[in-house]
N, C-alpha and C positions, 0 to 999 in steps of 0.2 A: 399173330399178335398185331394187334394196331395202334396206331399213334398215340391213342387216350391211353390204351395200356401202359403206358410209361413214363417215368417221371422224365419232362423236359430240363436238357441243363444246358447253358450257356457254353457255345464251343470256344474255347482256348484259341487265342490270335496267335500265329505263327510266331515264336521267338525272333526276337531282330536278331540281325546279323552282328557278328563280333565282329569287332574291328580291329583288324592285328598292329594298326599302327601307333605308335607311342605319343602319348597325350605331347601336344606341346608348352614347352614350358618357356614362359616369359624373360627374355634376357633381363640382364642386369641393369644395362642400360635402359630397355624401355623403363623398368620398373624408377630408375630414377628421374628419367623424364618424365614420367606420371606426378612423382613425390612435387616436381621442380613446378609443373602444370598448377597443381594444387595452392602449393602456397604460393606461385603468382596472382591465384583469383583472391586470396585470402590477405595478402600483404596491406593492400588499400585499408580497408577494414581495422587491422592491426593496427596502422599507423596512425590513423582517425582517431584510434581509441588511446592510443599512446600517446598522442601529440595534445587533445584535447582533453584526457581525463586524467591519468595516472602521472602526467608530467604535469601539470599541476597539482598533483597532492604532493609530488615532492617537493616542489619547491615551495609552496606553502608552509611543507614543515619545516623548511629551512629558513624562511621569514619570520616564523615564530620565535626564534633562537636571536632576532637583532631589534634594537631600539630603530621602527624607522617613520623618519618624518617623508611624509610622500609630498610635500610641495614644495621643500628642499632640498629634496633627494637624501638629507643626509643619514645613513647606516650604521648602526654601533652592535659590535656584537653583547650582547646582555649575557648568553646564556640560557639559564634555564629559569630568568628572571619572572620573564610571563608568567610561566606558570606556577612558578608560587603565590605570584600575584594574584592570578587564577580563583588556586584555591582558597586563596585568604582571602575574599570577594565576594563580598555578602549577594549584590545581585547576581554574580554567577549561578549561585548556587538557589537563589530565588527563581532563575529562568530555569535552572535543567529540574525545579521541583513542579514549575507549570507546563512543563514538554512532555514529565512522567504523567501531572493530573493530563493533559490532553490524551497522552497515549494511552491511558486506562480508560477515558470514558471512548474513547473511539471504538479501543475494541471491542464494548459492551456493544456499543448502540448498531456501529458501521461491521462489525462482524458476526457476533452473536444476534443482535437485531436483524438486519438482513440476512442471515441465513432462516432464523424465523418467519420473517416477512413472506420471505420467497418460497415456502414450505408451503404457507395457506395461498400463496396464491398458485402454486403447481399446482392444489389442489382444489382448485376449483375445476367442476364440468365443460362449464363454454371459454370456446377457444377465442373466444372475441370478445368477454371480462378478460381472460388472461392478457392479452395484449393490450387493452385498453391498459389495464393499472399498472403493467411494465414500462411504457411510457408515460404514463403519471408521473410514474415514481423516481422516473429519469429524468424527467424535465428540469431540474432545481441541476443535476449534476452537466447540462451542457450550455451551465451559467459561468461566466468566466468568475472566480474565485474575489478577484477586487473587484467587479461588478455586485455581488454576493454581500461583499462586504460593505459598500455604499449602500447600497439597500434595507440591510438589518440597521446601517447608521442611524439611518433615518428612522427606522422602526420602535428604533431603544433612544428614541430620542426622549425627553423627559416631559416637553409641553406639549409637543406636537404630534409626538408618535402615536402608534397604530398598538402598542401593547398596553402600555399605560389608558389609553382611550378604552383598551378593548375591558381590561382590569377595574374603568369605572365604569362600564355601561353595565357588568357582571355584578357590582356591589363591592367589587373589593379591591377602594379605592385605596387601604389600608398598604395594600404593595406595593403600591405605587413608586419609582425611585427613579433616583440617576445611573441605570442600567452601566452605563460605561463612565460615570465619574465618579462611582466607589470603589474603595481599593477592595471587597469582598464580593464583589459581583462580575468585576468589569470581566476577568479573565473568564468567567463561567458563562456569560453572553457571548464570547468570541465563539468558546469551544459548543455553544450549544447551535450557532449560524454555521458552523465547519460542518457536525453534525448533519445539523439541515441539506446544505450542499452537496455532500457526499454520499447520502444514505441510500440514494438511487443508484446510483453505479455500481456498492457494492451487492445491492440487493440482485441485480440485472444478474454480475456473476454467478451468483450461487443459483437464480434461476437455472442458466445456462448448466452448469455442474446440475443439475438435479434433474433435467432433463437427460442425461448421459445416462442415469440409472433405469435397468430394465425393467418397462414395466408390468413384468412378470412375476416381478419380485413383491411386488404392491399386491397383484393378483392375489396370489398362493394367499398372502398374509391377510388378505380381507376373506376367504373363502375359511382360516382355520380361526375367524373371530378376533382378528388382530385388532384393537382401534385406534383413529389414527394418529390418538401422543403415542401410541408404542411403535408404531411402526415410523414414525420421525426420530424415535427414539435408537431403535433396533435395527432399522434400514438406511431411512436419508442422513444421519450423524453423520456414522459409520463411513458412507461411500463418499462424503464429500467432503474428508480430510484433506486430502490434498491442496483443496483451495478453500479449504480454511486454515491451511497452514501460510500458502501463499498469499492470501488477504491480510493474515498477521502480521507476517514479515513489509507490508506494502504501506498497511496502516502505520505500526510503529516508525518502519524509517520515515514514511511522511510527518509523524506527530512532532519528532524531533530537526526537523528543519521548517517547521510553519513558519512563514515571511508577510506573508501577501497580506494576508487578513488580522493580525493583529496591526500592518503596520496602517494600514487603511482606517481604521477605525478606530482604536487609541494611540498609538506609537510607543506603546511599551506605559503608559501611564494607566491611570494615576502614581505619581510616587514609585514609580518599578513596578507598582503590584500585577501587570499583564504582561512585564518581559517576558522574554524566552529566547531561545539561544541567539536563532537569527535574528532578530530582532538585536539585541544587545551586542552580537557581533559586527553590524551595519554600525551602531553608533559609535560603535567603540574605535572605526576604522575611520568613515567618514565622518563621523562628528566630533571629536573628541582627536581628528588624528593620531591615533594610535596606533597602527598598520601592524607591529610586531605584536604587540595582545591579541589583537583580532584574529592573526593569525593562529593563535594558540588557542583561540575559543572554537574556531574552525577546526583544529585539530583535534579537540576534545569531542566536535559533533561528529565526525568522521570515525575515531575510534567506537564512541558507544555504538551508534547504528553498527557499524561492521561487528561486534559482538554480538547485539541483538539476532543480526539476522543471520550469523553463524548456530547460537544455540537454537534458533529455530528452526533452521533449516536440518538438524543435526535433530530433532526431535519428532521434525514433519516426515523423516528420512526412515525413523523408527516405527512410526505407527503408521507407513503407509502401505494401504490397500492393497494387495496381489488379487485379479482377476482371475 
């Protein structure tokens, strides 16, 4: 019989040696000087976060509870004066109904829009359009936010600007208006510059997310005649929940403390019509002296987002993806 005649098998490696000696097991005390190691590297961190975030929410909310004049120090305690006042507060309740219109058009445009956005451009063939219109699209988001905001100033200006100019050279001089000094526009010019600003960062992410998905998956799907609204539909949705769950949670708590760009560009006017929380919080403190309100308007924007981004995160946690 010769060597063709038989099937070749791989020889079995010699079994290791057993070892008769008993595993060692970690004293007590190392194990606590591990535990003690640990939270010394982690204490810093803790404290950072305790000193500069979570110790002032509390005593914010203890400020909210007293009448106080901050330039004469003087402190009463009210109660739960504020915030009846609060809610009995016509612009209150004017600013948190333009924090909810900001936070709904955002997450159309800055999360549903950029996930769209960055769908057609993953899918384009050359890798050098791709990058090209990924920094395009980013350029506007590594504008600093009050710079953003001067700039559209001057855009929505009424004689001078660059919209109105561009709305007569088109014929439709009919539009024409005071973008930021009517009480039914001005707020939808802030949120349509935010828009602006923002649309490219989120867009960048969900690039990033959709490059994470195998492109195997795309394969198969174009090979059994898949086209490609179904398979955006049936594939990219699908895999990049998670950071469309976290771009929700990021949009909304931002919508609800915008500062920057309403205060640059109208400061809550005309007539309240472009308040919003922070906004109204600022004046209510420093302008108006009012330190114990304000505090209570701060407490009321700290409570909603922390609900927000609990039911979301409680939602995102539900429907997300197992690999």
């Amino acid at each position: 019989m010769t060597v063709s005649d038989t099937a070749w098998k791989p020889t079995a490696p010699p079994p290791a040696p057993v070892s008769t000696k008993p595993p060692k097991r970690r004293s007590a005390k190392s194990g606590r000087n591990l535990r003690w190691r640990n939270i010394v590297w982690v204490l810093p961190a803790v404290l950072l976060l305790g000193v500069f975030a979570y110790l002032p929410l509390v005593q914010n909310l203890g400020f909210s509870f007293l009448k106080w004049d901050i330039y004469s120090g003087r402190q009463t305690f009210v109660g739960a004066d504020n915030y009846v006042r609060m809610f009995n507060d016509p612009i209150f309740w004017k600013s948190l109904l333009n924090n909810t219109l900001y936070a709904i058009i955002s997450i159309a445009f800055q999360v549903f829009g950029a996930m769209i956005l960055a769908a057609m451009i993953e899918g384009l063939r050359s890798q050098r359009w791709k990058g090209i219109l990924r920094a395009v699209y980013f350029v506007p988001s590594a504008i600093s936010i009050t710079v953003a905001g001067l700039l559209f100033y001057f855009i929505y200006e009424p004689e001078m600007g660059i919209l109105n100019a561009a709305l007569d050279f088109l014929g439709l001089g009919d539009f024409t208006q005071a973008w930021l000094g009517q009480e039914n526009t001005a707020i939808f010019a802030i949120i349509a510059m935010s828009q602006w600003q923002g649309f490219g960062y989120c867009t960048l992410l969900f690039s990033v997310a959709l490059q994470r998905i195998p492109s195997e998956l795309y394969e198969a799907a174009s090979i059994d005649g898949v086209g490609p609204f179904q398979r955006f539909f049936s594939i990219s949705l699908p895999l990049v929940r998670e950071m469309t769950g976290l771009m929700m949670i990021v949009t909304v708590s931002g919508a609800f403390q915008v500062f920057n760009e309403v205060m640059v560009m109208t400061s809550g006017g005309p007539n309240n019509s472009s308040q919003v929380l922070g906004t109204w919080l600022y004046r209510s403190g420093f302008v108006r002296n009012d330190f114990g309100y304000a505090a209570a308007v701060a407490t009321a924007v700290f409570i909603i987002t922390l609900v927000l981004a609990v039911i979301q995160l409680r939602i995102s946690k539900k429907r997300r993806v197992q690999w």
